[in-house]
N, C-alpha and C positions, 0 to 999 in steps of 0.2 A: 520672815518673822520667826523669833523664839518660840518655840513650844510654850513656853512659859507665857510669851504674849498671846498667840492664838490661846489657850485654856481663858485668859482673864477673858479675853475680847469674846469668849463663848461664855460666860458666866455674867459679863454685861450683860448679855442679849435676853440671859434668862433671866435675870432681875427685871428687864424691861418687859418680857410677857409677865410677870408676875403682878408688877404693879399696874400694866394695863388692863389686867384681869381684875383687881380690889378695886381699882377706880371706876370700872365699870357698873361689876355686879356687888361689889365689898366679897367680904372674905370672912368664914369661920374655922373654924376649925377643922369641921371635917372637910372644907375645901385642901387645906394647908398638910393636914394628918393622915387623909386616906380620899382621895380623889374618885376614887373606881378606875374603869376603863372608859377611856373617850370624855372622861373630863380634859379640858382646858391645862389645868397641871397638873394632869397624871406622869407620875417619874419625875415632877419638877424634884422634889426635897432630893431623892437618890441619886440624880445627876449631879447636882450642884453641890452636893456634900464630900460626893466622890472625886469631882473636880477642884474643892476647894483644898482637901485633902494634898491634891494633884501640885499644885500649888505651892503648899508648906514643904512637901515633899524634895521640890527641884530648890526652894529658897535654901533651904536649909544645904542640900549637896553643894550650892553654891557658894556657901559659905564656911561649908568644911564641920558644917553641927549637925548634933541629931536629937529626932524628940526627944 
């Protein structure tokens, strides 16, 4: 697999705790904004930003553009 598909296929997974976390307990802000330690999505936003990042990153080398 592509780097580029393992990152998506890891960014699935974290949408799927995510939404399995709102439909359980729902979700505020400070779930989504500042977690603590040993919440559920603590480092969720800072992974998935880093990785989506990761993402546009290779799209774009792929295609010879840049941001």
């Amino acid at each position: 697999m592509s780097e580029k598909t393992e990152i998506i296929k890891r960014m699935l997974e974290l949408q799927k705790k995510f939404v399995d976390f709102e439909q359980k307990n729902g979700i505020d802000g400070f779930d989504y904004y500042s977690p603590g330690e040993g919440h559920p999505l603590s480092g969720y936003r800072k992974e998935y930003n880093d990785l989506a990042n990761k993402v546009v990153d290779l799209a774009h080398a792929e295609a010879g553009s840049h941001r």
